[in-house]
C-alpha positions as CSV (number, residue, x, y, z in Angstrom):
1,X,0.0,0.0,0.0
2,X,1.5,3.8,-1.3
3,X,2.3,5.6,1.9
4,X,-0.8,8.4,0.6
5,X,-3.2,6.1,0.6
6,X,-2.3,4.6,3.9
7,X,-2.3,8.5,4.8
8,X,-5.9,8.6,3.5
9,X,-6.8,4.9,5.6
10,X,-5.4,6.4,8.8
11,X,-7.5,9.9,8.7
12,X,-10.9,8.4,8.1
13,X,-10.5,5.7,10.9
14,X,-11.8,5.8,14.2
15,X,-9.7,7.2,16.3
16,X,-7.4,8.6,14.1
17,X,-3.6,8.0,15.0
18,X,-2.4,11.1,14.5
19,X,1.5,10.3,15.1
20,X,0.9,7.6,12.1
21,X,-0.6,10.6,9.8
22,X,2.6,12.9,11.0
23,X,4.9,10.4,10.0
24,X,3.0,9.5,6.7
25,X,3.1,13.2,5.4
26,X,7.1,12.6,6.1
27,X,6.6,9.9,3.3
28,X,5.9,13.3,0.8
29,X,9.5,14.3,1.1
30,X,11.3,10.7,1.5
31,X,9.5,8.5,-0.4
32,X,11.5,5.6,1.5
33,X,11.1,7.0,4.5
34,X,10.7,3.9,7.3
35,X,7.5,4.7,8.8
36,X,7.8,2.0,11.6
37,X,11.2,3.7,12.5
38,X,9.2,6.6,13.9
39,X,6.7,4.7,16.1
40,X,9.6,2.8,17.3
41,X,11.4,5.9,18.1
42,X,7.9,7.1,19.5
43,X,8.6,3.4,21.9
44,X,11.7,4.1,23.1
45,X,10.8,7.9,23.9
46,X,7.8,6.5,25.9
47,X,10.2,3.9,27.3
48,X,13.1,6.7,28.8
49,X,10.0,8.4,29.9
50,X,9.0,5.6,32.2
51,X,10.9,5.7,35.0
52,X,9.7,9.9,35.3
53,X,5.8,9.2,35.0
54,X,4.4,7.4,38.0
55,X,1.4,5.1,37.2
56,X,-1.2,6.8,39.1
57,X,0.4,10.4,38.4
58,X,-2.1,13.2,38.6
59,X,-2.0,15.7,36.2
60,X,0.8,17.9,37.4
61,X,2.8,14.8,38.3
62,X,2.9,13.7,34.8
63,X,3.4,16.8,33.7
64,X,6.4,17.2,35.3
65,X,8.1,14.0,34.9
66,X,7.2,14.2,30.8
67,X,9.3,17.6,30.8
68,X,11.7,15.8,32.6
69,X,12.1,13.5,30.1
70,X,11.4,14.8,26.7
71,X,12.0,18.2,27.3
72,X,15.4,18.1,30.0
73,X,16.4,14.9,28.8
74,X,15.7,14.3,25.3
75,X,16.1,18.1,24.8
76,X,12.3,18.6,22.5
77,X,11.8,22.3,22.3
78,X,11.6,24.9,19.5
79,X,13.1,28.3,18.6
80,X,11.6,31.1,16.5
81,X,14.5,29.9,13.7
82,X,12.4,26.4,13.6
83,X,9.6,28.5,11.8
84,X,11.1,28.5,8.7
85,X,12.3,25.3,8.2
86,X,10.0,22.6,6.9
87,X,11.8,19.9,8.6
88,X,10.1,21.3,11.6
89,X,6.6,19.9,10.1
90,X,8.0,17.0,9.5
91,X,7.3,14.2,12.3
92,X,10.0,11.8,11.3
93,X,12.7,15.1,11.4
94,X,11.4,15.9,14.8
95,X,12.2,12.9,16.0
96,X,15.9,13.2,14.6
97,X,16.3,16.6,15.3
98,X,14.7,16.7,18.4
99,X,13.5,20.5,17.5
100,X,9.9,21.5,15.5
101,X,7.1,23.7,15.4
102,X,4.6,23.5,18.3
103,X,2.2,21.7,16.8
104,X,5.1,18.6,16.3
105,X,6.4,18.8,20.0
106,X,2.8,18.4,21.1
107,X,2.0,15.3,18.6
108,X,5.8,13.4,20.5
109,X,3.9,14.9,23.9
110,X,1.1,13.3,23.5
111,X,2.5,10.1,21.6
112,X,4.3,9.4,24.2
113,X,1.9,10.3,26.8
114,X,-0.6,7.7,25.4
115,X,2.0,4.9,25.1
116,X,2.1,5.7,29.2
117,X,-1.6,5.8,30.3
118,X,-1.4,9.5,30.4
119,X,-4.6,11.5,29.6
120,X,-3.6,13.8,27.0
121,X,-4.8,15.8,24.1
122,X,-4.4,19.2,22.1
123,X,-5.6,22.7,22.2
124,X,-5.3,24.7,19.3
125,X,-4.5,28.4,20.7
126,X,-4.7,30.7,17.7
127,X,-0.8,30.8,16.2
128,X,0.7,27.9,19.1
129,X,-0.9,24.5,19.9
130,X,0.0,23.3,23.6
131,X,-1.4,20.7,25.3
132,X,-3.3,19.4,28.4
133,X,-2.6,16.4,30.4
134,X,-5.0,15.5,32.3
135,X,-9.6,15.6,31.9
136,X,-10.3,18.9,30.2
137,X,-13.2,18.7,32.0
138,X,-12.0,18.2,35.4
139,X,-8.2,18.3,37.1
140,X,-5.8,19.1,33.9
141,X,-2.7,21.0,33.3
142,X,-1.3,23.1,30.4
143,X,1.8,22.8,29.2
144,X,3.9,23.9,26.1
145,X,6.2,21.6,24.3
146,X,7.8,24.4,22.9
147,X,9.4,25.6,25.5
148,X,10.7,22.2,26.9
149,X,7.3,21.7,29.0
150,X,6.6,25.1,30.7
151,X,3.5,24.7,32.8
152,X,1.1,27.5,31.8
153,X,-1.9,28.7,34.1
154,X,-4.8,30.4,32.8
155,X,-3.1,33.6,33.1
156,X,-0.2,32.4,31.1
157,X,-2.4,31.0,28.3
158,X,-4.2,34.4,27.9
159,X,-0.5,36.4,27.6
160,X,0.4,33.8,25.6
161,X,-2.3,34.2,23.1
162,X,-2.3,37.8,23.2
163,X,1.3,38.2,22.2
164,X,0.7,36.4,19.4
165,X,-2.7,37.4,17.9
166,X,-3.4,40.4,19.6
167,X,-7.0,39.0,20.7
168,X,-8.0,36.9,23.9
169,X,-8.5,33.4,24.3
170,X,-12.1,32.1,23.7
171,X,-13.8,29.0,25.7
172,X,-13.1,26.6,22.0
173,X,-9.5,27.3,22.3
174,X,-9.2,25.5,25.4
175,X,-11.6,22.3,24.1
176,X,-9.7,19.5,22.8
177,X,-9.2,19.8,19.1
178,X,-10.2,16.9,16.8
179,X,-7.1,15.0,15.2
180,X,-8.5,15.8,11.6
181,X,-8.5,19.4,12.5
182,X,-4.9,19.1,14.0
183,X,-3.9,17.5,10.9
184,X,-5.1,20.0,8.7
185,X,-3.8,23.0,10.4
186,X,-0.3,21.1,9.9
187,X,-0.7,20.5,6.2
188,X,-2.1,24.4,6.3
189,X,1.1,25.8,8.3
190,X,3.1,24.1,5.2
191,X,1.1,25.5,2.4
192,X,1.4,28.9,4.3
193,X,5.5,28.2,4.5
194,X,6.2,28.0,0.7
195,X,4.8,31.4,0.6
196,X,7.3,32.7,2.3
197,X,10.3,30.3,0.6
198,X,11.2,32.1,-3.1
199,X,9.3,30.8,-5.9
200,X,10.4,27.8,-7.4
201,X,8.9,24.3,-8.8
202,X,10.2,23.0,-5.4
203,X,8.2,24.7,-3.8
204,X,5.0,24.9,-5.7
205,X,5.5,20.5,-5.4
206,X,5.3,20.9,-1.6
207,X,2.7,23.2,-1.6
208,X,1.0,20.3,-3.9
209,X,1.7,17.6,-2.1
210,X,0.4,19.1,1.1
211,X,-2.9,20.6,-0.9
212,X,-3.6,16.8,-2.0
213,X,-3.2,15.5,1.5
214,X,-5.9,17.9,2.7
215,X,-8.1,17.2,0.3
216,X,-7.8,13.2,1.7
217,X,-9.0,14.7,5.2
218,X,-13.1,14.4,5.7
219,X,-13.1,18.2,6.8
220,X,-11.5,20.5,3.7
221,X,-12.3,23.9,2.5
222,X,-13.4,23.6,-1.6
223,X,-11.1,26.3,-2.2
224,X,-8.2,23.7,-1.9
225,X,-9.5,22.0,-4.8
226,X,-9.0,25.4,-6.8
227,X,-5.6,25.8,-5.4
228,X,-4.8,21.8,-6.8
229,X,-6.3,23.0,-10.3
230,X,-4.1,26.2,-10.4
231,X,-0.8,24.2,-9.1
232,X,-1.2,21.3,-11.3
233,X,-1.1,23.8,-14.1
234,X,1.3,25.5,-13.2
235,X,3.9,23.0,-12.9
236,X,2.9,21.3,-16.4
237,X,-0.3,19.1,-15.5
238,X,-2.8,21.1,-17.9
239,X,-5.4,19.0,-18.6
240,X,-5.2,17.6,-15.0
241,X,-4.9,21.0,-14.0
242,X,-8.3,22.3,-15.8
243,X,-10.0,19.2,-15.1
244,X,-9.7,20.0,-11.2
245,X,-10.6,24.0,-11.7
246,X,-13.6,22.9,-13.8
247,X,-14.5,20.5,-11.0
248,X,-14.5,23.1,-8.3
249,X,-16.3,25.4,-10.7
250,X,-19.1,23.3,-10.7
251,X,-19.0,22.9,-7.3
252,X,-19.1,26.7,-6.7
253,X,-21.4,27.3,-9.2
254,X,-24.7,28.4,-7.1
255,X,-22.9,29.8,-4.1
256,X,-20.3,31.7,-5.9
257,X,-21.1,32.3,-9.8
258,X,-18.2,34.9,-10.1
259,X,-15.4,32.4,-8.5
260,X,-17.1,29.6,-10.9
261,X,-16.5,31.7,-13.8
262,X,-12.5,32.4,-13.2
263,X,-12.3,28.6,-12.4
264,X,-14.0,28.1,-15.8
265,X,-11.7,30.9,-17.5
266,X,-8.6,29.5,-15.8
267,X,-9.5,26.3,-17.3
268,X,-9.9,27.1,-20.2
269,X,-6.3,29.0,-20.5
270,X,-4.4,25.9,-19.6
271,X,-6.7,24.1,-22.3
272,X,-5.3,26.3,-24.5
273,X,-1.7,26.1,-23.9
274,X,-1.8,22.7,-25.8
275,X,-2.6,24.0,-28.7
């Protein structure tokens, strides 16, 4: 089975195992990449971690023997530098480099977490995702991978969202986010990254390749499928290319006739670049 269409398997199951998606979407830039090397890597993490995490930890407990271990001893954390680089999206680089974007530490947080009986899931704060150990609806803690494990109270979370967005946190941002939306603000924090990399073919591929793997999630804007239409084309797919903006025009059509039209027109263009 092609790594992508495991990719598309893993997403649409019940529960979704989100460090298997991670390490699929790795699979986009090493097409040889040894997916079970991750999960064993995820093992041994879990394995270190052991001897920090009592069995019937509370919350803060955990939390603090997990930083122990993956943020003091294992040294997971990120730097504003990390930002640029796609290998911080990249599970499987995470794992190596032991350095990534938040959303990555908090995936080998809560990976590891689960191999150990720990309660744990994501919150997606606008611009940084951190995560809660712990019932969300009862005795939890916050903490953020980023930073090695920082405990954050309420307070904390607030500064921390304001420094970033300017705005204040809302009661959603501290419910536990569903895996597919994890996974497709990953695959969106790439597509935003090639904006900011010089244009190339390199990078409209990436932007591709992380465009198709949303579109395999069961929750994705239809604007994506414009933006796999207007890719295709331009890196030499035109027929594919117009097929997918004509698709998405049709899809538009009663919602949004003038968006239809510019698919259609678009379409057309490449069409015509055959002849």
């Amino acid at each position: 089975m092609s790594a992508r269409r495991r990719f598309a398997d893993v997403v649409r199951g019940e529960p979704v195992d989100v460090g298997l998606a991670c390490l699929l979407v790795g699979a986009e830039v090493e097409a040889d990449l040894d997916v079970d090397d991750g999960l064993r890597r995820l093992d041994d993490l879990a394995a270190a971690a052991r001897p920090e995490v009592p069995r019937r930890a509370g919350p803060a407990e955990a939390a603090e023997g997990l930083r122990r271990a993956l943020g003091g001893v294992a040294g997971f954390a990120g730097s504003e530098e990390d930002y640029g680089d796609l290998r911080s999206s990249l599970l499987h680089e995470v794992l190596r480099r032991r350095r990534g974007l938040p959303l990555l530490l908090a995936v080998v947080w809560v990976e590891v977490a689960a191999r150990l009986g720990v309660p744990a899931y994501y919150l997606a704060l606008p611009g940084h995702v951190v995560v809660g150990i712990g019932d969300p609806d009862d005795e939890h803690v916050v903490v953020d991978p980023f930073t090695g494990g920082r405990l954050l109270d309420d307070a904390e979370v607030g500064a921390l969202v304001r420094r970033l967005t300017g705005t204040d946190v809302e009661p959603e941002h501290l419910r536990p986010v569903h895996p597919v939306d994890l996974l497709l603000r990953l695959l969106t924090n790439v597509r935003v990254l090639t904006t900011r990399m010089p244009p190339s073919l390199e990078a409209a591929r990436t932007r591709l390749w992380a465009t198709e793997l949303s579109l395999l999630l069961p929750r994705h804007s239809l604007e994506l499928r414009r933006e796999r239409g207007e890719l295709l084309v331009r890196l030499g797919d035109h027929l594919g290319g117009a097929a997918e903006l004509d698709d998405y025009a049709d899809a538009v059509g009663l919602e949004d006739p003038d968006a239809a039209e510019t698919a259609r027109r678009e379409a057309r263009s490449a069409r015509a670049r055959l002849n």
